[in-house]
C-alpha positions as a Markdown table, in Angstrom:
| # | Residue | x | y | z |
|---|---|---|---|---|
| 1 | Unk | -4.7 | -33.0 | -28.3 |
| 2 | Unk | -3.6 | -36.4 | -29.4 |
| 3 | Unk | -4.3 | -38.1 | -32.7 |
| 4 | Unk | -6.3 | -41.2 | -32.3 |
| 5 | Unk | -4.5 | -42.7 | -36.3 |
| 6 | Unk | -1.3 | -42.4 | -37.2 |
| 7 | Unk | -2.2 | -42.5 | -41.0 |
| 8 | Unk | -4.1 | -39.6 | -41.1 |
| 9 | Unk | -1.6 | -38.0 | -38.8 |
| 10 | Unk | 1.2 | -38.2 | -40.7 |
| 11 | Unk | -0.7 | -37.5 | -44.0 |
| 12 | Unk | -1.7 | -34.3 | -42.3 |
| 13 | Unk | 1.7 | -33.4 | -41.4 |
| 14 | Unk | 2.6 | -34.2 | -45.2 |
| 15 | Unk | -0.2 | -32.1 | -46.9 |
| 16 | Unk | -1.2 | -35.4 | -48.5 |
| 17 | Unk | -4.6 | -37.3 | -49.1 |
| 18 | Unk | -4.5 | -40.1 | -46.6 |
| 19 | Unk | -5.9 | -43.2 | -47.1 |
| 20 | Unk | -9.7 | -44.6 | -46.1 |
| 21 | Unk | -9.7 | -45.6 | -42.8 |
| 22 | Unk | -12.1 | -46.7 | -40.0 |
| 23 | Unk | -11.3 | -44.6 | -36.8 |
| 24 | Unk | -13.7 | -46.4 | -34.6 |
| 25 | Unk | -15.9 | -49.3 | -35.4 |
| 26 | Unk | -18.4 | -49.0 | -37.7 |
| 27 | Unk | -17.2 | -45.9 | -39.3 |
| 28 | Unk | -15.5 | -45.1 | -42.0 |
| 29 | Unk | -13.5 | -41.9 | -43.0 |
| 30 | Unk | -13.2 | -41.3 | -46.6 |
| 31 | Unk | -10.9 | -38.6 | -47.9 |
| 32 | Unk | -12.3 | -36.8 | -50.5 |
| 33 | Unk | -10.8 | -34.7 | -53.2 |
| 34 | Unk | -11.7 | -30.6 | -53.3 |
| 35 | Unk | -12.0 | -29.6 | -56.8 |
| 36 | Unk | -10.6 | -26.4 | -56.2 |
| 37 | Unk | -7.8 | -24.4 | -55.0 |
| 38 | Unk | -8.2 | -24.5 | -51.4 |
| 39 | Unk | -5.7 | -24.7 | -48.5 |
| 40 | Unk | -6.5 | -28.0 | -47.4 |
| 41 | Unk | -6.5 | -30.8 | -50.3 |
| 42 | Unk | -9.6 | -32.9 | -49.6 |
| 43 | Unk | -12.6 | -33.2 | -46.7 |
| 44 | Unk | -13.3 | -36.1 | -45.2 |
| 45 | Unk | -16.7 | -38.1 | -45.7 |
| 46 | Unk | -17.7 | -40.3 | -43.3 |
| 47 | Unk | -20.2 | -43.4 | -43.0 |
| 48 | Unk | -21.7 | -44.4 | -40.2 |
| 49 | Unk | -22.0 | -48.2 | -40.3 |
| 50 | Unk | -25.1 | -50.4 | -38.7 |
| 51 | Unk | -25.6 | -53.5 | -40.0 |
| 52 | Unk | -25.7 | -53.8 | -44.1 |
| 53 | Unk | -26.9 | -49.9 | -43.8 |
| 54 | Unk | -25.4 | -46.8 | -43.5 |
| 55 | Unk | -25.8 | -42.8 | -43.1 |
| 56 | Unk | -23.1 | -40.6 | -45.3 |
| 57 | Unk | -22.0 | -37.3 | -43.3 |
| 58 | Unk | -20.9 | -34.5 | -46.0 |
| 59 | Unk | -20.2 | -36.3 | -49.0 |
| 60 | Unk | -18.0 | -33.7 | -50.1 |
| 61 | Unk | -16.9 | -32.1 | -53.5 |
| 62 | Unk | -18.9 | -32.7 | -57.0 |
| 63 | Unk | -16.7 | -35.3 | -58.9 |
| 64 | Unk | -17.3 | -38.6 | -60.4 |
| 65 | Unk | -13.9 | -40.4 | -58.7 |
| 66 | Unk | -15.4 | -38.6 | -55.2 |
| 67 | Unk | -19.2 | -40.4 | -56.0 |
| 68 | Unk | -17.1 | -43.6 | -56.9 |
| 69 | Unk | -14.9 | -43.8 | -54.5 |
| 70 | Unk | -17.8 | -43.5 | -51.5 |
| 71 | Unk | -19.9 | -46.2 | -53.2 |
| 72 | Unk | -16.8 | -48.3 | -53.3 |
| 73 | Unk | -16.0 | -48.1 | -49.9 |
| 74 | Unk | -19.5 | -48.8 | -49.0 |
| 75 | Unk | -19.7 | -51.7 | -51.0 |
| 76 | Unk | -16.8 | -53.2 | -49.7 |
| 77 | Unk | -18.1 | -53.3 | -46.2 |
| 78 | Unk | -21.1 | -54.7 | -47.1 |
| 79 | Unk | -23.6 | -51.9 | -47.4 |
| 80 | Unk | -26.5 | -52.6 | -49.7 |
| 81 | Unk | -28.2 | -49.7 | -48.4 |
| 82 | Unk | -28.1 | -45.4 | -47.5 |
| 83 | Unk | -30.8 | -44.5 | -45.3 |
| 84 | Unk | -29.3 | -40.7 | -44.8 |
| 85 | Unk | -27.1 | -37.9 | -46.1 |
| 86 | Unk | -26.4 | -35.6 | -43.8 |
| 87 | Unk | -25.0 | -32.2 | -44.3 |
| 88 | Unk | -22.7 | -30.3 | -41.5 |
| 89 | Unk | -22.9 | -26.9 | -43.0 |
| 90 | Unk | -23.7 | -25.4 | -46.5 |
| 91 | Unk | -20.1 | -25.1 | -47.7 |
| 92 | Unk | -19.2 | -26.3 | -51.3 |
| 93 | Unk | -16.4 | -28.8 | -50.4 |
| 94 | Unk | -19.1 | -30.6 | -48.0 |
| 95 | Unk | -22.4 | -30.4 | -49.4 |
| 96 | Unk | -21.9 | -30.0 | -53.6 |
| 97 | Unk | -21.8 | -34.1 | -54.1 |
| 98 | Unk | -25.2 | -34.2 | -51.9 |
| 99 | Unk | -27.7 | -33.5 | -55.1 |
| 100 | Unk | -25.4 | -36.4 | -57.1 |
| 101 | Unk | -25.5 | -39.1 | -54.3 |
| 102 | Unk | -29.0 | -38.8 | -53.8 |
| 103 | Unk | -29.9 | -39.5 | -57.5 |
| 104 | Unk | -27.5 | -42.3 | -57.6 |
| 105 | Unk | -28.8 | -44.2 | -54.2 |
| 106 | Unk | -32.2 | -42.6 | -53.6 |
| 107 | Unk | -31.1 | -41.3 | -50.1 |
| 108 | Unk | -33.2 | -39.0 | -48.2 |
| 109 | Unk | -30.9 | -35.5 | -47.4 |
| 110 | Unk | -31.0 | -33.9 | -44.2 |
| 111 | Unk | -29.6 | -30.4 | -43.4 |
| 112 | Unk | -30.4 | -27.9 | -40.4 |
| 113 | Unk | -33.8 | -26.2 | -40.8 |
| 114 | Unk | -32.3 | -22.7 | -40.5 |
| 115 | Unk | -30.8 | -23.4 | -43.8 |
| 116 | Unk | -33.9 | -23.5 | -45.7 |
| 117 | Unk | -33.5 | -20.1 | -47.5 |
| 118 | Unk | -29.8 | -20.8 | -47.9 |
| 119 | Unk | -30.1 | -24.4 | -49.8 |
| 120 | Unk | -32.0 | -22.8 | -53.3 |
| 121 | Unk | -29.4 | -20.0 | -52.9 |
| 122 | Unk | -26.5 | -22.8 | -53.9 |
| 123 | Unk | -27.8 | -22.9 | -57.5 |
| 124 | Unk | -26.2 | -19.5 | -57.6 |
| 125 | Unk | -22.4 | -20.0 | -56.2 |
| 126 | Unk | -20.8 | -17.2 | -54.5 |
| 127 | Unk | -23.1 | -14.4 | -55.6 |
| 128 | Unk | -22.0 | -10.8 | -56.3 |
| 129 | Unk | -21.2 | -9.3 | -52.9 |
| 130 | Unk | -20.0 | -5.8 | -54.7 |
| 131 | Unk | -22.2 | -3.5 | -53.2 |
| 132 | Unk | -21.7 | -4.9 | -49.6 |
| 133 | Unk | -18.1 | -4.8 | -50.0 |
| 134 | Unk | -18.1 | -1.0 | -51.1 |
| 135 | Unk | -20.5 | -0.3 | -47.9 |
| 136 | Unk | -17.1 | -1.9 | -46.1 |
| 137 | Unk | -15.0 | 0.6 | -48.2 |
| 138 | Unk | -12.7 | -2.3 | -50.1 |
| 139 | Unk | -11.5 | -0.8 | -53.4 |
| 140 | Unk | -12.3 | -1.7 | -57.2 |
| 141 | Unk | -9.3 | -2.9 | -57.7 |
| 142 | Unk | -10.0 | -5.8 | -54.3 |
| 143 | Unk | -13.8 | -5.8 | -55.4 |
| 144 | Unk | -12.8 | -7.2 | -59.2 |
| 145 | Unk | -10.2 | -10.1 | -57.6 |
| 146 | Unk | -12.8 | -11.3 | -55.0 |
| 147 | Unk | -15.3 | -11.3 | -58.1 |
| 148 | Unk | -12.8 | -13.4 | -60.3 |
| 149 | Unk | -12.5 | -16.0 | -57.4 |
| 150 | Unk | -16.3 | -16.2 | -57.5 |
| 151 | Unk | -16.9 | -16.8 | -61.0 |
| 152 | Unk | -14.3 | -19.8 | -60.7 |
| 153 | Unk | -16.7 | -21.2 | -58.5 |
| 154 | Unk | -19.2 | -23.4 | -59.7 |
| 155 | Unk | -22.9 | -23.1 | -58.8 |
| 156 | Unk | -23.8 | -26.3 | -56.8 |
| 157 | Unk | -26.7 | -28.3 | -57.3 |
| 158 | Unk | -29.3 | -27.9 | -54.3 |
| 159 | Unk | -30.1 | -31.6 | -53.3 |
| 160 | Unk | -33.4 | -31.8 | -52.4 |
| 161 | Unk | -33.8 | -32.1 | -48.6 |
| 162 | Unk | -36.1 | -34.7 | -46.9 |
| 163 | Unk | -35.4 | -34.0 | -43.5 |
| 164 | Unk | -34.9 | -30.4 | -42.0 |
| 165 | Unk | -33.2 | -30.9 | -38.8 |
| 166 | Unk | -33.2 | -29.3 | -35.2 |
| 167 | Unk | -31.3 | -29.2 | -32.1 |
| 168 | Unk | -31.8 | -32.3 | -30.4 |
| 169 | Unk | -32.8 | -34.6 | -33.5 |
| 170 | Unk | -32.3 | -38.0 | -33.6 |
| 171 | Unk | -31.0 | -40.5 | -36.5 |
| 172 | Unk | -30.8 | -43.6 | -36.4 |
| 173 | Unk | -28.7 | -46.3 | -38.1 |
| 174 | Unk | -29.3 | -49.8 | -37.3 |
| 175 | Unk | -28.6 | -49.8 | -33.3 |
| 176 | Unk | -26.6 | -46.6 | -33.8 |
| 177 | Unk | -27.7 | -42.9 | -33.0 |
| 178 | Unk | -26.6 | -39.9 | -34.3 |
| 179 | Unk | -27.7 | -36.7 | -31.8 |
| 180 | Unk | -28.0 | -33.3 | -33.5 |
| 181 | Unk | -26.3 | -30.8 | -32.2 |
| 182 | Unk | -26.3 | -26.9 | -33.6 |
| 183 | Unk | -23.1 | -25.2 | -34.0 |
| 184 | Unk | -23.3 | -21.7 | -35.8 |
| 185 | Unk | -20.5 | -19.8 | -36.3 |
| 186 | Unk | -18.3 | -21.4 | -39.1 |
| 187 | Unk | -21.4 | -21.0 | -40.9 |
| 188 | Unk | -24.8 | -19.9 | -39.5 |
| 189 | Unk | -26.2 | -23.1 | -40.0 |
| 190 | Unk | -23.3 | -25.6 | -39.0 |
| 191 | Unk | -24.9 | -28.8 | -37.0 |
| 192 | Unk | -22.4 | -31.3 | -35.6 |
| 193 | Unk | -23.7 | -34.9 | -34.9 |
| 194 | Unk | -23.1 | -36.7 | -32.1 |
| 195 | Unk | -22.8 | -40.9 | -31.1 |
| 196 | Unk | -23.0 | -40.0 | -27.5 |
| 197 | Unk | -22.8 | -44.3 | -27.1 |
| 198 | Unk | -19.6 | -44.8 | -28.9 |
| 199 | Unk | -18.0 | -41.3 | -27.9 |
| 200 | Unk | -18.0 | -39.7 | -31.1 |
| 201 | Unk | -18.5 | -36.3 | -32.4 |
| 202 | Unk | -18.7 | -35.6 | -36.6 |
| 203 | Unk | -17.8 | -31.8 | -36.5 |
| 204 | Unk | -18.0 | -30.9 | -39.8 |
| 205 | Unk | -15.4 | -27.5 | -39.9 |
| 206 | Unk | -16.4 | -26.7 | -36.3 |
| 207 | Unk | -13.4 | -28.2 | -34.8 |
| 208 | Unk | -10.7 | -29.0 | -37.2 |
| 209 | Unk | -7.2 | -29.9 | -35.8 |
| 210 | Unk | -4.6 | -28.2 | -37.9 |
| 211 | Unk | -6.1 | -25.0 | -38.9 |
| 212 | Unk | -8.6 | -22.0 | -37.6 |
| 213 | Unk | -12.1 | -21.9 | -38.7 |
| 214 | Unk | -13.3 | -19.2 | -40.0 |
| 215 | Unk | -16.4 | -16.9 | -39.5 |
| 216 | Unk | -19.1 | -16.4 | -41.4 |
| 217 | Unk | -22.8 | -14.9 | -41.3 |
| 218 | Unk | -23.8 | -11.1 | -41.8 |
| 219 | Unk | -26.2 | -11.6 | -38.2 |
| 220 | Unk | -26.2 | -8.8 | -35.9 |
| 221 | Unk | -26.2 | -8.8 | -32.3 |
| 222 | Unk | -26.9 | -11.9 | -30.7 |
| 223 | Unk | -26.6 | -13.7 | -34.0 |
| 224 | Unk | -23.0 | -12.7 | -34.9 |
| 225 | Unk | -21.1 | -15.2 | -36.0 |
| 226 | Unk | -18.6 | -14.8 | -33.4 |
| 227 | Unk | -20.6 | -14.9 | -30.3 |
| 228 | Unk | -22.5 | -17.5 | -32.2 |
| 229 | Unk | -19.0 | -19.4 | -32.2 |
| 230 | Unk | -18.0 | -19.0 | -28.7 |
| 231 | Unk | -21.4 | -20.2 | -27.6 |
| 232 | Unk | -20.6 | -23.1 | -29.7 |
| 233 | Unk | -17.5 | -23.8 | -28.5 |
| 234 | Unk | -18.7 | -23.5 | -24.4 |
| 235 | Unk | -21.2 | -26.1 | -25.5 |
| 236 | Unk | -19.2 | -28.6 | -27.1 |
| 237 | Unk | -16.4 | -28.7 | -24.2 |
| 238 | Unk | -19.4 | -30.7 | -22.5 |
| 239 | Unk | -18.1 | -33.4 | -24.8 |
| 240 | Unk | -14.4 | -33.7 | -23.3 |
| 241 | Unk | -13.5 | -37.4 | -24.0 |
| 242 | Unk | -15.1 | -37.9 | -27.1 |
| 243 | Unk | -13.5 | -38.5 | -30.1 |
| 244 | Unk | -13.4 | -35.7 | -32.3 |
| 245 | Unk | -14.2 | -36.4 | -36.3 |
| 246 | Unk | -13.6 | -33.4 | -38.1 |
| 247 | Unk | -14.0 | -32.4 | -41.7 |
| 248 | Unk | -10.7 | -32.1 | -42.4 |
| 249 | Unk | -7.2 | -32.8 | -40.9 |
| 250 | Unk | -7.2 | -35.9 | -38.9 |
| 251 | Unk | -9.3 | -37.7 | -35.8 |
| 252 | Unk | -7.7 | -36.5 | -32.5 |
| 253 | Unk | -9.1 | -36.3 | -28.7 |
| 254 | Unk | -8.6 | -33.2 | -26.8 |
| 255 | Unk | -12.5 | -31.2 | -27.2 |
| 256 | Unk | -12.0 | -29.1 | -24.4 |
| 257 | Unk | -7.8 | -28.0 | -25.3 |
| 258 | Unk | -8.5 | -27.1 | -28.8 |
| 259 | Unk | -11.7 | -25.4 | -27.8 |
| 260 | Unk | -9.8 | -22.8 | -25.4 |
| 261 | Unk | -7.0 | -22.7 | -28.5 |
| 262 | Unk | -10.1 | -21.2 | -30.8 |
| 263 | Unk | -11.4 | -19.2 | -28.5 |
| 264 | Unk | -8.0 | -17.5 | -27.4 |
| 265 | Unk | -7.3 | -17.2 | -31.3 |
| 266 | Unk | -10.6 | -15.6 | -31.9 |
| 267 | Unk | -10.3 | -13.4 | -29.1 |
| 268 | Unk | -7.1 | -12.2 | -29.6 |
| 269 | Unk | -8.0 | -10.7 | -33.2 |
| 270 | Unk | -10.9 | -9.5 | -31.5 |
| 271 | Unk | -8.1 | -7.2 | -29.0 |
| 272 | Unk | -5.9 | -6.8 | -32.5 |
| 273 | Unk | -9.0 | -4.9 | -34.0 |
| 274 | Unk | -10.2 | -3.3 | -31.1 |
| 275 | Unk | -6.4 | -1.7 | -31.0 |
| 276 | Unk | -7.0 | -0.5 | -34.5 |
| 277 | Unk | -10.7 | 0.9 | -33.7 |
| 278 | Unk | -9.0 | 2.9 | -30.4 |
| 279 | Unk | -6.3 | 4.5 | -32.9 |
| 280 | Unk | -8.8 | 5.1 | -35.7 |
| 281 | Unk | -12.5 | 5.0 | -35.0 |
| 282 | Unk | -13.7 | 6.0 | -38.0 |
| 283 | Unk | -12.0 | 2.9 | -39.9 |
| 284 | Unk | -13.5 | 1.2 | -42.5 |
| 285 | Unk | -14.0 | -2.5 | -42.3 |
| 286 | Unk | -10.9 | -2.4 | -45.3 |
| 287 | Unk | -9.1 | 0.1 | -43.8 |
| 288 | Unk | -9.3 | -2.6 | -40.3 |
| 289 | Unk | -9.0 | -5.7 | -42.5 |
| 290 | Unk | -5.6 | -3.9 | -43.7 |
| 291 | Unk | -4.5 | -3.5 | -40.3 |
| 292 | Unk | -4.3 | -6.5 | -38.8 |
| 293 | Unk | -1.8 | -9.7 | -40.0 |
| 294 | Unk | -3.8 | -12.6 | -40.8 |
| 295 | Unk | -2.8 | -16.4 | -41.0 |
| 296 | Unk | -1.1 | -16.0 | -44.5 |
| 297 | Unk | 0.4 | -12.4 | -43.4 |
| 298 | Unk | -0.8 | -9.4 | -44.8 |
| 299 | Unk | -4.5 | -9.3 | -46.5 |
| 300 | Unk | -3.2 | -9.0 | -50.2 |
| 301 | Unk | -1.4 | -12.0 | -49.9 |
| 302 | Unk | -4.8 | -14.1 | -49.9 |
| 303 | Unk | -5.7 | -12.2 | -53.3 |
| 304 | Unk | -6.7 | -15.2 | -55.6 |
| 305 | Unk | -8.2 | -17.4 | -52.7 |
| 306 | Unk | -11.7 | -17.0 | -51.7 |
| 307 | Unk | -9.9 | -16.4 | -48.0 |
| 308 | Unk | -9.2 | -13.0 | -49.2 |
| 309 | Unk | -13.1 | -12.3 | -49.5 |
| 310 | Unk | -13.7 | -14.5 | -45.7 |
| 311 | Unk | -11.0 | -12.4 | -44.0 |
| 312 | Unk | -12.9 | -8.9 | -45.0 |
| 313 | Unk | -16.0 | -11.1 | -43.8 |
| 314 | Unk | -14.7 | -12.0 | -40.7 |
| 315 | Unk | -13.3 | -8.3 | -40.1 |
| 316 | Unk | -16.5 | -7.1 | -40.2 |
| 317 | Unk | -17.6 | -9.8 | -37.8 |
| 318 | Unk | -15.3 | -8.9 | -35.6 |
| 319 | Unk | -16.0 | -4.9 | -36.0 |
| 320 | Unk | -20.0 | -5.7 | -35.2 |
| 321 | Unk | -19.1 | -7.4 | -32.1 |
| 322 | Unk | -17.0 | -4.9 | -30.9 |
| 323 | Unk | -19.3 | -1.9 | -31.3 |
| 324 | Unk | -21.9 | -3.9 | -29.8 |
| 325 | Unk | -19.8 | -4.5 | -26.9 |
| 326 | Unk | -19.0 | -0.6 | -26.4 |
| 327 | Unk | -23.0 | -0.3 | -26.5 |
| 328 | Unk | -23.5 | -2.4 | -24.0 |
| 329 | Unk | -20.3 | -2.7 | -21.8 |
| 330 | Unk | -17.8 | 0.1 | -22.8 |
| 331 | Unk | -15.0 | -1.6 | -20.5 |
| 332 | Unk | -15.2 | -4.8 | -22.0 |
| 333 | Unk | -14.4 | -3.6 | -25.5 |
């Protein structure tokens, strides 16, 4: 992987906001602030330039220095117009500035069209998930601190969509093209977008640089989240020398290396669970979840995040696949 600006780079390596910049022609990356405690500091919302018009790609967080800062970057460069917002995935610190920027510009939103149940469902924020979490055996005392993290997050305003998107859609910006591509995994709906002409791919939190992403999706079967993800990831190593724009971190080139680096992180929890599962097969998804180190070390230490909820999430991800694969191929799990 090699990072294609130094600024964002080294801003990155800082744990700093960088500064706007334009990592190709024609498009701009804005860093936006998250207005919440999160372990990265901002996302990054880009514009896609053609002519005096442009498309936005995940406007980001719901604050009036993010909504000010987009239009004044746009203004700068000489846009008098936005002909599209387009939403990666459904997450908070992409999609809760969407409903804002569309009153203030009059934009039409577009979003994946398997997302249409999900997008009223924002007016209600995180949702209680206590009587799934006792089904997964996760005690009061975990319950009533994944609960606290929830209420401190804001419902978001659903915008309202113009445009339901599919594999294989088209926008277009001026003499630019923006190819849809669907990624589940991150989050069941995730789409990427693609400039196949100038070599670009907007990945939204499918492939970010510095950090893992993480699961999500209560699918079954063929629609877990993590065979969704690998399926993902085998179909975006198609795009080896393009240059990757993610959602956070910084620009880079190198789709196919940090592809394989997901997938062997992925699939190495996978063979840390399935060791717990062989030793206790009875576990709960807690009682796994408590097992296993995670990227901040042990499970309690994400207490306070809303990781701490994703981790027990992703466990029983992981757990699903697994059994399925003893169903179906008892060598392979």
């Amino acid at each position: 992987m090699k990072a294609v600006n130094d600024d964002q780079f080294a801003a990155s390596r800082e744990r700093r906001i960088p500064p706007t910049v334009e990592p190709s022609p024609g498009v701009v990356a804005i860093p936006v602030e998250i207005g919440y405690r999160s372990p990265v500091p901002f996302t990054y919302c880009y514009a896609v330039i053609g002519g005096s018009r442009a498309v936005v790609i995940d406007p980001g967080h719901d604050t009036p220095g993010n909504l000010e800062r987009i239009l004044g970057e746009l203004e700068e460069r000489g846009v008098v117009a936005i002909e599209g917002i387009l939403l990666t995935h459904l997450h908070s610190d992409h999609v809760a500035l969407a409903a804002t920027l569309q009153d203030a510009v009059d934009a039409p939103v577009m979003i994946n069209a398997a997302d249409r149940d999900a997008v009223p469902a924002l007016a209600q924020g995180r949702g209680d998930p206590t009587d799934r979490l006792r089904g997964w055996g996760v005690p009061h005392d975990a319950i009533e601190a994944i609960l606290t993290v929830n209420r401190d997050q804001a419902a978001v305003l659903p915008p309202r969509v113009a445009r339901w998107l599919v594999d294989g859609d088209r926008i277009d910006v001026g003499t630019r093209s923006l190819e849809v591509i669907a990624t589940p995994g991150h989050q069941p709906g995730h789409l990427c977008f693609r400039d196949a002409a100038a070599g670009l791919l907007f990945a939204g939190d499918h492939l970010l640089p510095t950090v893992f992403p993480g699961l999500q999706g209560l699918g079954t079967g063929a629609d877990n989240a993590l065979v969704r993800m690998l399926e993902s990831l085998e179909r975006v190593r198609a795009f080896a020398d393009d240059i990757v724009l993610p959602g956070h971190g910084y620009a880079y080139t190198g789709v196919v290396e940090r592809a394989d680096a997901m997938e062997r992180r992925y699939l190495d929890r996978a063979a840390e669970m399935a060791g717990v599962l062989r030793d206790r097969p009875g576990a709960t998804i807690w009682e796994v979840a408590t097992s296993v180190k995670w990227s901040g070390g042990a499970i309690d230490r994400l207490r306070g995040t809303y990781t701490f909820y994703a981790a027990i999430e992703q466990t029983m991800i992981h757990v699903d696949r697994l059994r399925m694969l003893a169903e179906t191929s008892p060598a392979r799990a």
